[in-house]
C-alpha positions as CSV (number, residue, x, y, z in Angstrom):
1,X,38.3,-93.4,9.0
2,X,36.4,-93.3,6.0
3,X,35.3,-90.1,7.0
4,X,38.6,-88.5,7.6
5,X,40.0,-90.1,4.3
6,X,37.3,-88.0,2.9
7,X,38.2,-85.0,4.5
8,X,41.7,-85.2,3.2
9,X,41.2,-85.9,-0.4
10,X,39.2,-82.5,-0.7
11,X,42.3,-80.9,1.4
12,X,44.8,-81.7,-1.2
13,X,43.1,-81.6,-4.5
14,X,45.0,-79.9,-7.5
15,X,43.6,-77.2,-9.1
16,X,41.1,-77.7,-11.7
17,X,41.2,-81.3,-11.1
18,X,39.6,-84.1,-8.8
19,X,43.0,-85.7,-8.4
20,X,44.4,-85.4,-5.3
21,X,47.8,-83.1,-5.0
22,X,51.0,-84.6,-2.6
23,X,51.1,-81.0,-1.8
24,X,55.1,-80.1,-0.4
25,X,56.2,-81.7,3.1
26,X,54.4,-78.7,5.3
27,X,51.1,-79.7,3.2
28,X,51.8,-83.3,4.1
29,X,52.9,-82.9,7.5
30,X,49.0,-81.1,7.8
31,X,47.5,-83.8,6.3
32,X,49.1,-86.3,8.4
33,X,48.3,-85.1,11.8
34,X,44.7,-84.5,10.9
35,X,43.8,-87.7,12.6
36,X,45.3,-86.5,15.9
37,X,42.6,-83.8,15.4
38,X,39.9,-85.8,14.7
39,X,40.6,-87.4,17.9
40,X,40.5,-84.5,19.8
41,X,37.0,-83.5,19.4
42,X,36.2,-86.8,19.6
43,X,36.8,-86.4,23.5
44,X,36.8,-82.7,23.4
45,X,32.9,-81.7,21.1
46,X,33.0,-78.8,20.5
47,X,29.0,-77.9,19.8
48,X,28.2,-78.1,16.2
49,X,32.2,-77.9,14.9
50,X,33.1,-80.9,13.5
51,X,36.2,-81.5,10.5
52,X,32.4,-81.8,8.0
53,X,31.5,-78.4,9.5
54,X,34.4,-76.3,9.6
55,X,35.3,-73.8,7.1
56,X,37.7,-74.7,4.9
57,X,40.6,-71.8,4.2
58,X,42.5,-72.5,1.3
59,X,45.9,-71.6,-0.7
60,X,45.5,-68.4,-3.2
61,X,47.3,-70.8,-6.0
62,X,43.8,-73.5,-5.2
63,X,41.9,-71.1,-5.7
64,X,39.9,-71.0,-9.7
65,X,40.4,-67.5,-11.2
66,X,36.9,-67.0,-10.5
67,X,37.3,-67.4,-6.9
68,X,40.2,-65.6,-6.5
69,X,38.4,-62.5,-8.8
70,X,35.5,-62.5,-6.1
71,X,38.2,-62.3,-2.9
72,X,39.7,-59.1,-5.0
73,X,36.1,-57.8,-5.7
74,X,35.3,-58.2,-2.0
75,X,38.1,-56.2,-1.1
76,X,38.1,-53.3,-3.8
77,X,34.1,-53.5,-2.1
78,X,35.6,-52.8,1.5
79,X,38.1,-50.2,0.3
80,X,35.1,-48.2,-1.4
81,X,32.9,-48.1,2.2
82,X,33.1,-45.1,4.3
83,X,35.2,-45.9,7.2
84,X,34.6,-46.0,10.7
85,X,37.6,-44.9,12.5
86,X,37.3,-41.6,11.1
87,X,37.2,-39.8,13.9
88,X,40.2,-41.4,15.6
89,X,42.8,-41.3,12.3
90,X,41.4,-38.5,10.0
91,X,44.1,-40.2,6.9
92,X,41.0,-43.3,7.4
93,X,39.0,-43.2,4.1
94,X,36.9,-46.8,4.1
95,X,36.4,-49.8,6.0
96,X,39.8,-50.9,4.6
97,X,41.7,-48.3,6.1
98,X,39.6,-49.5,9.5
99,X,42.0,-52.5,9.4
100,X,45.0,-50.2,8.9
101,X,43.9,-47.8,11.8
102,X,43.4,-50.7,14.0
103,X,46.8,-52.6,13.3
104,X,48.9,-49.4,13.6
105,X,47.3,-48.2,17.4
106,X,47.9,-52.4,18.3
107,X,51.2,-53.3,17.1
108,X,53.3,-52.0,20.3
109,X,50.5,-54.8,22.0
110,X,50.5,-57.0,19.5
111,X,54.0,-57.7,17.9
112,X,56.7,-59.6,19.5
113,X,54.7,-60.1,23.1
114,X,52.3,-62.7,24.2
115,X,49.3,-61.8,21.8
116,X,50.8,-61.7,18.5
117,X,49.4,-64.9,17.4
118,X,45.9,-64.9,19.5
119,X,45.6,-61.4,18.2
120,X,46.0,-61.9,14.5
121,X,43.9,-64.9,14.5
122,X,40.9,-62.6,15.9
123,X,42.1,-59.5,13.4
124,X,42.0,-62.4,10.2
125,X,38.5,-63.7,11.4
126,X,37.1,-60.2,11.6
127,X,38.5,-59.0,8.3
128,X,36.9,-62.5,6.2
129,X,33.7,-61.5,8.6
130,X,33.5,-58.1,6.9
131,X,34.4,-59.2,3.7
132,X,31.3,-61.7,3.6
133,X,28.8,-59.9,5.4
134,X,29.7,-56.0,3.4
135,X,30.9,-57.0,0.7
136,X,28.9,-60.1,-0.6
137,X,32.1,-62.5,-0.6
138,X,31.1,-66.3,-0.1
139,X,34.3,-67.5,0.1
140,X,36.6,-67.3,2.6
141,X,40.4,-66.0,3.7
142,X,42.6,-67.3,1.5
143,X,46.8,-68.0,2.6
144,X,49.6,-67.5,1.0
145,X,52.0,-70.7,1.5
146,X,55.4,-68.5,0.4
147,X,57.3,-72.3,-0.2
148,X,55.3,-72.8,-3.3
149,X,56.9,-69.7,-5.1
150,X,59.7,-68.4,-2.8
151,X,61.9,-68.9,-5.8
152,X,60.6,-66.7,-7.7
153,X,57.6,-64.8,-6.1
154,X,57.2,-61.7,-8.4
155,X,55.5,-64.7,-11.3
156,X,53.9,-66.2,-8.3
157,X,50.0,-66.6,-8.9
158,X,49.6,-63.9,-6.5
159,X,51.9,-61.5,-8.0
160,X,52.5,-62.1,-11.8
161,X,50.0,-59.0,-12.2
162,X,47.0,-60.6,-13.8
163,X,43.4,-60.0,-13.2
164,X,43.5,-62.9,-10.8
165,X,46.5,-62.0,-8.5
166,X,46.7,-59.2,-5.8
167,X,48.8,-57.2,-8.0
168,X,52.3,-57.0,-9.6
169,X,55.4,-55.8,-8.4
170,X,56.0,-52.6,-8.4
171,X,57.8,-50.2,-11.7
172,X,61.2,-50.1,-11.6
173,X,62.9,-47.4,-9.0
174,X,66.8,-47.6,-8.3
175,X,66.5,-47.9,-4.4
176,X,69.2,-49.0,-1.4
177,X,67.0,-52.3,-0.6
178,X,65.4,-52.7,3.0
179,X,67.2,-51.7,6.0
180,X,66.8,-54.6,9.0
181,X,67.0,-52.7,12.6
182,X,68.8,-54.7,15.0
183,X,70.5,-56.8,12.5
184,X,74.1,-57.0,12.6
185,X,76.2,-55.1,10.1
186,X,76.6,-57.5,7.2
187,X,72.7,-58.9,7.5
188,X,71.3,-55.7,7.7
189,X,70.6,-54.7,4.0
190,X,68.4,-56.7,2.1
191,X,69.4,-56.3,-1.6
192,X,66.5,-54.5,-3.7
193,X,64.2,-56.4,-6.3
194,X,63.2,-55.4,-9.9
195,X,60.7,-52.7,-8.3
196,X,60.6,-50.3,-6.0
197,X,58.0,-48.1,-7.7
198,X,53.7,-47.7,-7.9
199,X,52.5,-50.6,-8.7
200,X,50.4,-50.5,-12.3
201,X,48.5,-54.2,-13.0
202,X,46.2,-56.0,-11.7
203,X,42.9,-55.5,-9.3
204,X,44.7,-52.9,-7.2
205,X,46.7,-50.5,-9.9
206,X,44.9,-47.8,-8.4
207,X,45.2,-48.6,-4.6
208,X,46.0,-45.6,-2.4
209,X,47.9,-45.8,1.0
210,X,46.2,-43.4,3.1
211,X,47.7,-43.4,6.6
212,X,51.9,-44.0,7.6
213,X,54.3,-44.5,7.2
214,X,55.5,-45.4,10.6
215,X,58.5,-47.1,9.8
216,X,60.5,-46.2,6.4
217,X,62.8,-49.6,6.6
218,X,62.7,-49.4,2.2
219,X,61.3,-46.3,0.6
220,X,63.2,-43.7,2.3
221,X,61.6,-40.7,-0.4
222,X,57.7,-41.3,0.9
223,X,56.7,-38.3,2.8
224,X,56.1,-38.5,6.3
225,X,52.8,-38.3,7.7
226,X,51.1,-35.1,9.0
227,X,50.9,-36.7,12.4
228,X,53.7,-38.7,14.6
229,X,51.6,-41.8,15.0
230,X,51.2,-42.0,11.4
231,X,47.4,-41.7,11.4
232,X,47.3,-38.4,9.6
233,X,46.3,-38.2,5.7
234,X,48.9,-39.3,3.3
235,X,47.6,-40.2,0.1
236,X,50.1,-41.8,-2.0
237,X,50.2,-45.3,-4.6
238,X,50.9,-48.6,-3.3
239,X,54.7,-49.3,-4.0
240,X,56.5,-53.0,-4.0
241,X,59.5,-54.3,-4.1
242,X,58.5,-58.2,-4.7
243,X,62.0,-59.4,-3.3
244,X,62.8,-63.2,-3.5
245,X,66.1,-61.9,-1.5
246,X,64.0,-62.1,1.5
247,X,62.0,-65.3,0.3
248,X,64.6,-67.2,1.2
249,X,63.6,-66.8,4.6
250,X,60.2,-68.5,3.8
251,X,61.3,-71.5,2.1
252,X,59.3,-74.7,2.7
253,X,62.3,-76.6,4.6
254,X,62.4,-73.1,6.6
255,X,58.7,-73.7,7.3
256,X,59.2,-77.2,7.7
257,X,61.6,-76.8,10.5
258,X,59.5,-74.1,12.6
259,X,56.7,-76.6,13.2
260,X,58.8,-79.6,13.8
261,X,62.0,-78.0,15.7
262,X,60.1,-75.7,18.1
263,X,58.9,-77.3,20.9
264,X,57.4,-74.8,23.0
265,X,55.5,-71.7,22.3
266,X,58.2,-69.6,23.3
267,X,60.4,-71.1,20.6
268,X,57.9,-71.5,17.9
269,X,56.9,-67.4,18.5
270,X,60.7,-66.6,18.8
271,X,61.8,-68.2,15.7
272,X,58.6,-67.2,13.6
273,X,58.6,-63.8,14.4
274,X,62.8,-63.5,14.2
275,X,66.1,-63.3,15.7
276,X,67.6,-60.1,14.3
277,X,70.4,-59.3,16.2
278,X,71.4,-63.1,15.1
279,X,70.9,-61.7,11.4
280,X,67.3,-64.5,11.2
281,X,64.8,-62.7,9.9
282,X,61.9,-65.7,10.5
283,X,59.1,-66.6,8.2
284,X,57.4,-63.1,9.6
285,X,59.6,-60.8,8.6
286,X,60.8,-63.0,5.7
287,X,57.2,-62.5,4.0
288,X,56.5,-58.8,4.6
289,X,60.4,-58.7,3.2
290,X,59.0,-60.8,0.1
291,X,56.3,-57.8,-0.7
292,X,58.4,-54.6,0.6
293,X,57.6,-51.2,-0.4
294,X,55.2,-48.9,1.2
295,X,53.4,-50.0,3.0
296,X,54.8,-53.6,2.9
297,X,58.0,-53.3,4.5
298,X,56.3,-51.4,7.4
299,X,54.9,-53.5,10.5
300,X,52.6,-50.3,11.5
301,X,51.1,-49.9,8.2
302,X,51.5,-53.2,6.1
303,X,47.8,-54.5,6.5
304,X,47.3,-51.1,3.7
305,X,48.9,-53.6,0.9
306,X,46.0,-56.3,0.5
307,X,48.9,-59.0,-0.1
308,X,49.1,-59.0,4.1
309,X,46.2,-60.5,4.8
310,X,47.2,-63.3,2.5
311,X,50.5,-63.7,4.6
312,X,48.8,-63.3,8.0
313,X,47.1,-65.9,7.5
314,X,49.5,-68.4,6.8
315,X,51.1,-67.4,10.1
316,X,47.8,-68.6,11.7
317,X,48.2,-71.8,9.5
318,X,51.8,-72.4,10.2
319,X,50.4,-71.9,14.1
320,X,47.3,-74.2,14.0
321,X,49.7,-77.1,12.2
322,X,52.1,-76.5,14.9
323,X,49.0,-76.9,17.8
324,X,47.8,-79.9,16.3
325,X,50.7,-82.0,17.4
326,X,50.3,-81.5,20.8
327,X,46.8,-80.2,20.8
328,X,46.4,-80.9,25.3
329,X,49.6,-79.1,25.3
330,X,49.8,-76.2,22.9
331,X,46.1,-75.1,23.3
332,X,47.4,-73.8,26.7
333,X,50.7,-73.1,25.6
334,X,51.8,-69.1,25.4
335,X,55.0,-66.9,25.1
336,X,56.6,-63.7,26.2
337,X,55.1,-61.2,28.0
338,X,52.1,-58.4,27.9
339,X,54.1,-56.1,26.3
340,X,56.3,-55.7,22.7
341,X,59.6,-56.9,23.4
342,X,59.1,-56.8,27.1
343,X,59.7,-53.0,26.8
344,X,58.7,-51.6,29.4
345,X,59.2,-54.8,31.8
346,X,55.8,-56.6,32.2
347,X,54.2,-59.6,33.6
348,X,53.9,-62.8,31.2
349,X,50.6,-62.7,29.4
350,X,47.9,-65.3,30.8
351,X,45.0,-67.3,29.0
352,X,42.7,-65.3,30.8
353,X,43.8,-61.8,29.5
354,X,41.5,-59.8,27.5
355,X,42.2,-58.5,23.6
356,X,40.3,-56.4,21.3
357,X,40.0,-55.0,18.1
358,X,39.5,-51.8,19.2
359,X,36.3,-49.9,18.4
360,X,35.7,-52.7,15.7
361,X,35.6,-55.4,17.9
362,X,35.2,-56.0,21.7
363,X,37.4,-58.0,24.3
364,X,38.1,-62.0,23.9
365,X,40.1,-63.6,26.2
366,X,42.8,-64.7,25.2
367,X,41.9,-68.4,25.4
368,X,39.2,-68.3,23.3
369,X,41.8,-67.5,20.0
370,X,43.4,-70.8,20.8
371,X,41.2,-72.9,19.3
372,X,40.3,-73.0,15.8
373,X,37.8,-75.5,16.1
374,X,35.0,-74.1,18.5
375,X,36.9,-70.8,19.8
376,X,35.2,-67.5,20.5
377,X,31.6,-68.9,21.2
378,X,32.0,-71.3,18.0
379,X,32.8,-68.2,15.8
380,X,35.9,-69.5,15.1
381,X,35.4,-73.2,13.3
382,X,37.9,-73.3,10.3
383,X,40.5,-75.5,9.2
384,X,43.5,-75.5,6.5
385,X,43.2,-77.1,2.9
């Protein structure tokens, strides 16, 4: 116990401080079923991952400047390296745009059907791979836990524009807000932010979207790409439209009520990912809402805006929280079927089923992405601060 206590007090301690933080009710909720972890492996070893070895992935507000400086150096790093999916989306110009290539040929697999969680969690760990073994970054992925700021997200840590954030909101453009598909009439406008336009502070000022758009749910006046499937050249700036409209929809008691109210995978992936034709956006759509923009109100493209990776990986958080509390159950436990929105009809997707990252990563059962702590070979041994 003296062990785990130990664990715990690095988990939660406040920035630039040794004291400990509470942390909101999600943060404590973690902390509290850490033990049920620890128990786990105590019947279940898993090789050399232990709660002493495991990475430790921690909030983008935890982070020191300096720390969070080195994650944007990393990536600025990655987005000057030649790419290599060149030959399969000639808009791909660096290692970056890989990511981008990758996500937009996966997301009718990977969105809204049995892999969209298992998937992600390989895509994260293979983007925090490149970025430590290109790029020189000895940290690791950080999360963005929306709660802390979804009143006011634009003058957020991550957002207020500084050299330590991922960027500011976007110039002010007069635009009609973000269309919802499926949503009934009456939930199906999002009201726009203060922005709208290029975004001009910060590490990524000069960002350039390449590739997409796919989908044009906000900025209706980007032009559309040379090719159909959106992986044609289209260089334009990085736009946002930081929207706490939509943060409402990623509110801690929101968050809060996922992990504790969903009892089965079905459930938990329903609710997260959102019930539009019920007007419920979910915490997933809530937080690409939250950035908007191009390419951040697009599912295709979004993982162009460096803020996703941030948000994905708090999805994998909210999801490894959510295992925890049932780890004999919900390490087994999937939902929906093999393909996006069961369209066309398909068979429900099994441990045992392969996923890839395309020609940047090979196949992984399915299985393997359930587990945080010893996954993939022991690839995967991380848990949440």
């Amino acid at each position: 116990m003296i062990r785990f206590l130990a664990v715990v007090s690095v988990l939660f301690a406040c920035p630039g401080t040794a004291a400990p933080c509470a942390g909101d009710k999600v943060d404590q909720l973690a902390a509290a079923s850490l033990p049920k972890l620890e128990e786990w492996l105590a019947k279940n070893p898993q090789g050399n991952c232990t709660l002493e070895t495991a990475i430790r992935r921690r909030e983008w507000g935890d982070l020191s400047k300096q720390e969070r400086k080195a994650y944007t150096d990393a990536v600025l790093c990655l987005q000057s390296k030649p790419p290599l999916t060149g030959h399969l989306a000639p808009g791909a110009r660096s290692r970056f745009d890989d990511y981008v290539v990758v996500h937009m040929q996966q997301t009718p697999i990977n969105h809204d059907s049995t892999y969209f969680l298992p998937w992600h969690r390989y895509y994260m760990w293979h983007y925090e791979n490149a970025l430590r073994t290109e790029c020189g970054y000895k940290g690791y992925q950080p999360y963005w836990n929306w709660g802390r700021y979804a009143a006011d997200p634009e003058n957020s840590p991550l957002f207020n524009g500084d050299d330590y954030s991922l960027s500011g909101n976007g110039l002010p453009v007069p635009h009609g807000g973000i269309t919802v598909p499926g949503a009934p009439e009456g939930a199906n406008i999002i009201p726009p932010g203060n922005g709208g336009g290029c975004v001009a502070s910060g590490p990524f000022a000069n960002h350039t979207i390449n590739l997409g758009p796919r989908l044009q749910l906000a900025m209706t006046d980007i032009a559309p790409n040379p090719q159909t499937d959106g992986l044609g050249y289209n260089p334009r700036c990085l736009r946002r439209d930081i929207n706490k409209k939509a943060a409402v929809w990623t509110t801690t008691e929101r968050i809060y009520e996922l992990i504790t109210e969903n009892k089965n995978m079905h459930w938990f992936q329903t609710v997260m990912e959102g019930q539009f034709p019920e007007g419920k956006y979910g915490v997933h759509a809530g937080g690409h809402f939250t950035i908007s923009g191009d390419p951040g109100g697009d599912f295709y493209v979004s993982p162009a805006d460096p803020a996703f990776y941030v948000h994905h990986t708090q999805l994998d958080r909210l999801w490894w929280i959510w295992q925890i509390q049932d780890l004999e159950k919900r390490l087994l436990d999937l939902a929906k079927t093999r393909t996006m929105r069961n369209s066309p009809p398909s068979e429900p997707g099994t441990l045992d089923d392969l996923t890839n990252m395309g020609v940047l990563g090979g196949d992984v059962p399915v299985r393997d992405l359930m587990n945080t702590m010893g996954g993939m070979g022991g690839k995967l041994c991380y848990i949440y601060e």
